[in-house]
C-alpha positions as CSV (number, residue, x, y, z in Angstrom):
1,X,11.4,-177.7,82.1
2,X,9.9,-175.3,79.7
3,X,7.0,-173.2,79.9
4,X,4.4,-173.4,77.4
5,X,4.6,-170.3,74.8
6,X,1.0,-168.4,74.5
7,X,0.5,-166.2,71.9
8,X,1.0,-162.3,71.9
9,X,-2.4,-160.3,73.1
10,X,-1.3,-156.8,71.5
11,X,-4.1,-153.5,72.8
12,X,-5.0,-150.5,70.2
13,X,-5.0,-147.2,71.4
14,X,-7.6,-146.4,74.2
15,X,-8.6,-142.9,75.5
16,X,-6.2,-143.4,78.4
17,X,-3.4,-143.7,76.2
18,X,-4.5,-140.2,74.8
19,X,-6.4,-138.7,77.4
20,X,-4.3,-137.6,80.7
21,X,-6.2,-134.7,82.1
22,X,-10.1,-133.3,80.9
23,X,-11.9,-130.4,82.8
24,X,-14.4,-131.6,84.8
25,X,-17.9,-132.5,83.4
26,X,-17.0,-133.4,80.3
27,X,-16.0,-129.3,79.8
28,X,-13.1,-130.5,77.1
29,X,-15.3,-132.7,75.1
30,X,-17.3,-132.0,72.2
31,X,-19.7,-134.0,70.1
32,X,-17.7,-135.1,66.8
33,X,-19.8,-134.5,63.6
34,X,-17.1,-136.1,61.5
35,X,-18.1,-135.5,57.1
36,X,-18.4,-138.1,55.0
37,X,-15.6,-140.1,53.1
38,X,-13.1,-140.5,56.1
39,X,-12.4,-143.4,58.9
40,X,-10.9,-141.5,61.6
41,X,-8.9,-143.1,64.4
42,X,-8.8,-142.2,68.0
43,X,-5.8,-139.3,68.3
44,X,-6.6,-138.1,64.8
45,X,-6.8,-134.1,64.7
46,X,-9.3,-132.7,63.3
47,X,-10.0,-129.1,61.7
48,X,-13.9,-128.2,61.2
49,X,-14.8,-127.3,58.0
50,X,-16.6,-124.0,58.4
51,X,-19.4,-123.9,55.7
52,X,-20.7,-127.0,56.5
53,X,-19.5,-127.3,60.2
54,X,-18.3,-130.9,60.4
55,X,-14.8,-132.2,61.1
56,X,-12.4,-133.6,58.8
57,X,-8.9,-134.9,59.2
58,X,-6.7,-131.6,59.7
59,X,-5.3,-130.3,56.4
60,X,-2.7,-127.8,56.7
61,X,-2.7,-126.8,52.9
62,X,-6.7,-126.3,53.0
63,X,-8.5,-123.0,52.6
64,X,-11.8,-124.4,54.2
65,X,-11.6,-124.3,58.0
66,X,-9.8,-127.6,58.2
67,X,-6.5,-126.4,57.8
68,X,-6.8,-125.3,61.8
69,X,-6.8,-127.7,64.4
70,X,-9.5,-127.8,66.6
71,X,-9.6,-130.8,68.3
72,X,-8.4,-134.4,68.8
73,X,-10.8,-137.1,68.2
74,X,-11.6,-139.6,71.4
75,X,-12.6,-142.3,69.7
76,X,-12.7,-143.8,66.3
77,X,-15.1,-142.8,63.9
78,X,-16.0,-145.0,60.7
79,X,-17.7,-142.1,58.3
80,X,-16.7,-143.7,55.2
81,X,-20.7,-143.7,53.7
82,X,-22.1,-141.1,55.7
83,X,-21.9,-137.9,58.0
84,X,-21.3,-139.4,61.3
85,X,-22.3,-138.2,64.9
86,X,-21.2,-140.8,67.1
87,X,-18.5,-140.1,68.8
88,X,-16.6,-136.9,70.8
89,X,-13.5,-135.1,70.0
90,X,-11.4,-133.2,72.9
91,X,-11.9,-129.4,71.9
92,X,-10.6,-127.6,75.0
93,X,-8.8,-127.5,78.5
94,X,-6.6,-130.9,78.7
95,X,-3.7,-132.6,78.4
96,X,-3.1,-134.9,76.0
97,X,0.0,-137.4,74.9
98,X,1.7,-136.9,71.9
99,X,3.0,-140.7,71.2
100,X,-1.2,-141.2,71.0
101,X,-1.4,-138.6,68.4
102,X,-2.1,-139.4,64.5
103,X,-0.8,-136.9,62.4
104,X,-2.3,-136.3,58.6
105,X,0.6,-138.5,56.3
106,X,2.9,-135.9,54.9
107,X,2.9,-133.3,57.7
108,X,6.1,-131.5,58.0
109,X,7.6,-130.8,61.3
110,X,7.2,-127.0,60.8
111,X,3.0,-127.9,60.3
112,X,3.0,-130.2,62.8
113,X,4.4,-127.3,65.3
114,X,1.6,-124.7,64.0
115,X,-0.9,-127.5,64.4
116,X,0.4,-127.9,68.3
117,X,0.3,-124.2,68.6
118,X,-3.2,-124.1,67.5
119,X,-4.1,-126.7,70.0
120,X,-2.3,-124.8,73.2
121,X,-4.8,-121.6,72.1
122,X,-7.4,-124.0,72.8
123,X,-6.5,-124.9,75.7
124,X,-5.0,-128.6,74.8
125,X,-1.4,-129.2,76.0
126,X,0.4,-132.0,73.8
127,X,3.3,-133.8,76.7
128,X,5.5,-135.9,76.0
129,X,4.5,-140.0,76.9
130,X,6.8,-142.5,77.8
């Protein structure tokens, strides 16, 4: 006798995938003002644009603030239209995995290690997931 076959039932990316250790109090989390023309995705990191002081996907060959990393967005954020403020990015003091990461498309490996080492000043440690 065979058993019936049921379809797939696949998850996205929650903040537990991501998330593995936060300060307490919400102390790592910041509230994401994200600038228009990007949808952003849980794990994305994020560089804030100094001049107007809103995040934007991290862009290592910018000159505007964004080429830093300073944090990694906890949810996903749909700014496409407008500035958005709903949502939080981590911005200090946890411990994050790094198969929940979303890197920029193109990032070499040497960026990608200046990006990490950006994130260990801020307190954010990037381990390995299985």
């Amino acid at each position: 006798m065979s058993l019936p076959s049921y379809p797939k039932i696949s998850e996205g990316l929650n903040l537990g995938d991501l998330l593995k250790y936060e300060a307490p109090n919400l102390y790592s989390r910041e509230q994401a003002h994200v600038a228009a023309g990007q949808k952003l995705s849980l794990g994305a990191l994020v560089g804030k644009v100094t001049a107007i002081d809103k995040l934007k996907e991290l862009d290592p060959d910018a000159a505007d603030g964004s080429e830093i990393a300073a944090g990694i967005l906890g949810v996903d954020i749909d700014a496409t239209l407008i500035d958005s403020s709903y949502g939080f990015y981590i911005a200090r003091d946890a411990i994050v995995a790094s198969a929940a990461l979303k890197w920029p498309t193109g990032m070499t490996a040497l960026q990608k290690t200046a990006a990490l080492k950006q994130l260990e000043a801020r307190g954010i440690l990037v381990r390995a997931s299985a």
